[in-house]
C-alpha positions in Angstrom: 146.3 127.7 73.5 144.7 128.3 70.1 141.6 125.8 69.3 138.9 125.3 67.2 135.1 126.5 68.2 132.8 124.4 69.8 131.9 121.5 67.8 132.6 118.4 69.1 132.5 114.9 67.9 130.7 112.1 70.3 134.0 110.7 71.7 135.0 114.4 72.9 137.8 115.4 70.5 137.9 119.2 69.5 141.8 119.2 68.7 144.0 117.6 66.8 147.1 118.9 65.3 151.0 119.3 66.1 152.4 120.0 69.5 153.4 123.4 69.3 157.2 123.3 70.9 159.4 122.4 68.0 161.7 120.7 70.6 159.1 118.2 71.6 157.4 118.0 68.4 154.5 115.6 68.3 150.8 115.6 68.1 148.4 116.9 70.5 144.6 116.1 70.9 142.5 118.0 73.2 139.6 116.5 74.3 136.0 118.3 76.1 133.2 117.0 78.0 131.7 120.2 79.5 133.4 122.4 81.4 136.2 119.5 81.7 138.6 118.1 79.4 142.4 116.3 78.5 144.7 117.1 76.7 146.9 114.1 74.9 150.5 115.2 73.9 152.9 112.4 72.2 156.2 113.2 71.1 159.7 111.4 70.8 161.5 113.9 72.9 159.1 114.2 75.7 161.2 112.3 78.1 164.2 110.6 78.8 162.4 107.6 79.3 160.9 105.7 76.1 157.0 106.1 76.3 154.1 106.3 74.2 152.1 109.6 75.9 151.1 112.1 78.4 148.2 113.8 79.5 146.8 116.4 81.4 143.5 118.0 83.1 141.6 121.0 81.9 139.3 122.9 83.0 137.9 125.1 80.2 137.3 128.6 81.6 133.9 129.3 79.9 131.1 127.2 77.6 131.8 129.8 74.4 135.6 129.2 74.5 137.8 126.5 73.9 140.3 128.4 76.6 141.4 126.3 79.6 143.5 125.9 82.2 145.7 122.9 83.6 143.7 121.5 86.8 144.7 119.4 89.1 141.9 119.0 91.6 140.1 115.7 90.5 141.0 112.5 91.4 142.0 111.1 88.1 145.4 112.6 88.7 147.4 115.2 90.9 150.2 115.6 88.3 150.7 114.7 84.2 149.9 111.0 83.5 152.0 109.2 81.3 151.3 106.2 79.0 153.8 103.4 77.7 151.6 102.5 75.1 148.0 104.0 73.2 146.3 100.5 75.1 146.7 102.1 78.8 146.3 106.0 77.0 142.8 104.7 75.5 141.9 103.5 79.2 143.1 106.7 80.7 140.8 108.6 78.1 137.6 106.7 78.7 138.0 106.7 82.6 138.2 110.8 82.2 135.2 110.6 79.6 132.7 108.9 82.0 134.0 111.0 85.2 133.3 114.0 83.9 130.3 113.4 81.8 129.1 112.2 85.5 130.1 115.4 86.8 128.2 117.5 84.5 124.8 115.6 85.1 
């Protein structure tokens, strides 16, 4: 994936644009805290199922790129989360904001 350099705003976002598979369509945010990040994909055709969001880990693969991978090691999830509305997606967020900001002290 393609993403801006380096600067970050306080709450993490570096990315925010449209999802890149014209099937799903959507936006996508991608957000960093260190070597550790989400991203946030909504879209209409995600899912069978009527829902708000989803997200995934990353683990960003050096400090001078914005290149990552999907991880699925830490214990916020073992799999894609998804959100039925921005309420439990804004919880999710925060919740991965403080784990890995503890992880890089």
């Amino acid at each position: 994936m393609d993403t801006q350099d380096g600067t970050s705003r306080e709450d993490g976002l570096i990315l925010e644009g449209l999802h890149g598979n014209a099937w799903v369509g959507g936006t996508q945010r991608i957000y960093r805290w260190g070597d550790w990040g989400l991203s946030i994909i909504n879209g209409q055709a995600l899912h069978v199922d009527q829902f708000h969001s989803e997200a995934a880990v990353l683990r960003f693969t050096g400090k001078e790129t914005n290149a990552f991978d999907l991880d699925y090691s830490t214990p916020l999830t073992a799999d894609v989360e998804v959100f039925v509305s921005a309420e439990e997606e804004e919880r999710f967020i925060e919740k991965a904001r403080e784990y890995f900001l503890q992880k890089t002290q």
